[in-house]
N, C-alpha and C positions, 0 to 999 in steps of 0.2 A: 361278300357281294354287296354293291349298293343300287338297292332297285327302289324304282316310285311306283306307288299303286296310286293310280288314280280312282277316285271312289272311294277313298281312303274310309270316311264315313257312315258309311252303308253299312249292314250288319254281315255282307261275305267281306267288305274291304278290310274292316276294320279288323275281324277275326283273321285276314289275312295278314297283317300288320302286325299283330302280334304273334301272329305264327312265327314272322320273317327273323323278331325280336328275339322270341327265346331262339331260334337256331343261331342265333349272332351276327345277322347284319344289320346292314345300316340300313335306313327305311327314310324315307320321304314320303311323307303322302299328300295325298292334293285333292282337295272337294270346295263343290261351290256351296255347300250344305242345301241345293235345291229336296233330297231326297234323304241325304245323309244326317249324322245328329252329334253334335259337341262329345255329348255325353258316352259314345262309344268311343273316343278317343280321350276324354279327360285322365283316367290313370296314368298315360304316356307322358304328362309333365313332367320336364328333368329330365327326363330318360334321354344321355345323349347320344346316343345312336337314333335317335327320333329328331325330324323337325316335318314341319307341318307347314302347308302352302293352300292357303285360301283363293280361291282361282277358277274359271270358268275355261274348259276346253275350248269350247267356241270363242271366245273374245280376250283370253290372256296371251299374253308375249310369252307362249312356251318355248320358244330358240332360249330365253333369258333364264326361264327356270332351267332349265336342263342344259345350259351352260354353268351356273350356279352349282349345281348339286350334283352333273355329268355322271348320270344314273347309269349302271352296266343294262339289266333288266328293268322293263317296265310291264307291270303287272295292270292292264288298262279296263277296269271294272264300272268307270263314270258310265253313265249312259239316263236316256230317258227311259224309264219303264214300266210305263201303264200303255197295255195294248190298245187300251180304247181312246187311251188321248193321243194314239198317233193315228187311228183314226179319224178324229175331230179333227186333229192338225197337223197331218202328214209332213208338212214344211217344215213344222219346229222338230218333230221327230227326227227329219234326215240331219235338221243342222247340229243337234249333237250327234246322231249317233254314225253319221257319216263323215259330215265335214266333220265334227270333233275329234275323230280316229284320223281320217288325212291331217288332219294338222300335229296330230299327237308323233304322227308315223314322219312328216315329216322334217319337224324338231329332234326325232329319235336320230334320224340316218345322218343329220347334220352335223350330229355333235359322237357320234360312236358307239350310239347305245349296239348292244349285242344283237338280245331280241327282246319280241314283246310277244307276251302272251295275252291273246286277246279274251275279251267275253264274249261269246256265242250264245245261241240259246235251243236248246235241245227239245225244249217243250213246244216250242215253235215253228220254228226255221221248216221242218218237215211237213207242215199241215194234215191234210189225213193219209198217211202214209199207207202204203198197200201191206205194209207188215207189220208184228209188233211182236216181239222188241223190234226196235229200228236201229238200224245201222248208219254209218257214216258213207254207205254206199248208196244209199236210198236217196235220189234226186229231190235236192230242196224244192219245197211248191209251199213258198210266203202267202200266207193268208190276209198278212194285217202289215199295213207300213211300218209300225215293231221287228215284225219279222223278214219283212223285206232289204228296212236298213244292218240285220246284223249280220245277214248275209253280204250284203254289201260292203261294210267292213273286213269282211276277209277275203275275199275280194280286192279289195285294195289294199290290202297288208301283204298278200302274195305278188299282189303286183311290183310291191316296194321291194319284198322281196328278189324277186327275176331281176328288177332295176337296178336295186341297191347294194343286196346282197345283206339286207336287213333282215334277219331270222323272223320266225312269228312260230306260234301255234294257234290255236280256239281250240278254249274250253267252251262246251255247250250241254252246260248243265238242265238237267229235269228239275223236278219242281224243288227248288231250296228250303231248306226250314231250319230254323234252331234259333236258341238265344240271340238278342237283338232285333229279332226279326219285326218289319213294322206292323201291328196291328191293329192299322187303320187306313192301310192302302186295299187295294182288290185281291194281290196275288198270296200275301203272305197269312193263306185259311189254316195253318194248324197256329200259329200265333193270335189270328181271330178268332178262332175257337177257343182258347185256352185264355184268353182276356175275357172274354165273354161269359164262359163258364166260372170264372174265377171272381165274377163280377154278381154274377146270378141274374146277368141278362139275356134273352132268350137266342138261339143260333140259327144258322138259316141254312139249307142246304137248297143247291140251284137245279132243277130240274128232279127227278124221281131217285137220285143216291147212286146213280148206278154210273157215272161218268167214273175213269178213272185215272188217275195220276201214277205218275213215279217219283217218288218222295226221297229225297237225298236228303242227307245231314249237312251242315253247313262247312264241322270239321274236314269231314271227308272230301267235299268240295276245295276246302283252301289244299289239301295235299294234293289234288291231281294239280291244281296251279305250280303249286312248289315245285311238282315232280317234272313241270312241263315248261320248266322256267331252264334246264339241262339242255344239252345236245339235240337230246332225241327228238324225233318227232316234225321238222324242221317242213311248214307252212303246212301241216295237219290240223285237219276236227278231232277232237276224240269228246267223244259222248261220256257224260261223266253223271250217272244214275243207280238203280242198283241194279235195273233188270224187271222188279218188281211192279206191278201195276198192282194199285190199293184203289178203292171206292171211296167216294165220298162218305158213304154211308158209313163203312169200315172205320175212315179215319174219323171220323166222328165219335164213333165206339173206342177207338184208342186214347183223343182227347178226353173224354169225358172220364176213362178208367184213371187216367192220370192224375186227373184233377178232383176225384170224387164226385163229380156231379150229377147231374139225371143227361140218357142217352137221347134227347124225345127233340130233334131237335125240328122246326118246320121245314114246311116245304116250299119252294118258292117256283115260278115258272123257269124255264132252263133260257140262259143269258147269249142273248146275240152271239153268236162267235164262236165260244166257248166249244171246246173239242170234246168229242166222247171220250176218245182213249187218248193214251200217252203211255208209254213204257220205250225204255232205251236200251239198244244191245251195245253192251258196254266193252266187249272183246279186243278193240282195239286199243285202247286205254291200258288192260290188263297186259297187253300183251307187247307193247310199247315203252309205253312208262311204268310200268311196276306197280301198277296204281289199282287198286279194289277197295271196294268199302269196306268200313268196320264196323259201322254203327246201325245197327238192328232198329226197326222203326219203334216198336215200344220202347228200345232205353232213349232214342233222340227225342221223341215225345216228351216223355219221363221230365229228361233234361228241358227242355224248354218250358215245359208247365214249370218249372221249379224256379226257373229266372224270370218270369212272370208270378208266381204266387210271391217272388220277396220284393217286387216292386209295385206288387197289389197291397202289402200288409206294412210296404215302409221299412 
């Protein structure tokens, strides 16, 4: 297969990227590095089933790339994603994370891509949902221009679909974590924690610890891509989480076991926006694409404190 992931740079892209690599295809990837980092793609030098396109969804000639390198699948992971700066500036939000997907989709259907598996967002897209776990039946209700554009997005991936005849899915992952992850944006708190702690800086928990997440591995996220990158599935969400809701507080007590550190982390006031719950019912996924988690939260933990402790020690 020869797919491009866009995002390529990111810590789900890149781990994507090398997923694509050891099964044996060909990979192109493309980042404007606004969010993304060198560094998680430097190993791939040489490697010629790799090339690498430096590029802005929004303002690159993608007809040009994707006649160039006429990708089967596109794995489409770019986006803008800090919820609060599409807040501040809803405009620049929609123009990647919508116009950027229209123009992605429409480069795709021009040149024969197959399908694109989109990125969705699971922790989002539902706002306070009347159930939990949530389902891909539960009517989206967008909270935040973030979550408004990735709904949009599929949305108009299904439309190209009907039109085109251009495949899609959405992936719409719960909360992401593991190696790579930035620990110094807002979203990525078990890699904030685990810097922090490993720093012997103090840690912050937002509101009283009792908010909760669904905490996926990162691995197990690139394989529901993989799995949904096939036949199946064809202009589907599948919610890709474990099922689990974890506490602040909990994960907090996980990073801190991992890391050796003291559990005492402060308290801070609870942050505009910010959701109580979050948990995803993941049935669809399992039962579709073949897809379940493997990675248990203390060993992903584990793992990512450890890829952090050897670039804390050099």
């Amino acid at each position: 297969m020869r797919a491009l992931v866009t995002g390529a740079a990111g810590f789900i892209g890149s781990t994507l990227v090398d997923r694509l690599l050891d099964d044996g295809h060909v990979v192109v990837g493309l980042d404007n590095y606004a969010s993304g980092r060198a560094t998680n793609l430097e190993h791939l030098d040489g490697n010629p089933d790799y090339a690498f396109v430096e590029a802005d969804i929004v303002t690159a000639d993608l007809p040009a790339v994707f006649e160039e390198h006429r990708p089967e699948v596109v794995f489409h992971l770019a986006a803008q994603i800090d919820v609060r700066h599409s807040v501040a500036d809803p405009q620049f939000d929609a123009s990647v994370n919508v116009i950027g997907t229209v123009r992605l989709a429409e480069a795709a259907r021009r040149t024969g891509v197959r399908k694109i598996v989109h990125t969705s967002s699971g922790g989002s897209i539902y706002g306070t949902p009347p159930q939990y776990p949530t389902a891909e039946t539960v009517p989206t209700d967008p909270a935040s221009p973030y979550a408004a554009g990735k709904v949009a997005g599929e949305i108009y991936l299904n439309t190209f679909r009907h039109l085109y005849g251009l495949d899609c899915s959405h992936i719409a992952p719960a909360n992401v974590y593991g190696p790579r992850q930035d620990p110094h944006g807002e979203a990525g708190v078990v890699a904030i924690f685990a810097q922090a702690l490993l720093s012997g800086k103090p840690t912050k928990v937002f509101g009283d610890g009792t908010n909760t997440r669904d905490y996926v591995f990162v691995d197990d996220v690139v394989d529901a891509f993989v799995k949904a990158s096939g036949e199946a599935g064809g202009g589907q969400r599948f919610n890709v989480g474990t099922g689990i809701e974890t506490s602040d507080r909990q994960l907090h007590s996980a990073v801190a076991a991992a890391v050796g550190g003291p559990d005492d982390p402060e308290y801070a006031p609870p942050r505009l926006g910010d959701l109580k719950r979050s948990c995803l019912d993941i049935a669809l996924a399992e039962q579709v694409l073949g897809w379940q988690p493997k990675v248990a939260l203390d060993d992903g933990v584990y793992r990512t404190v450890e890829y952090f402790r050897k670039i804390h020690t050099g």
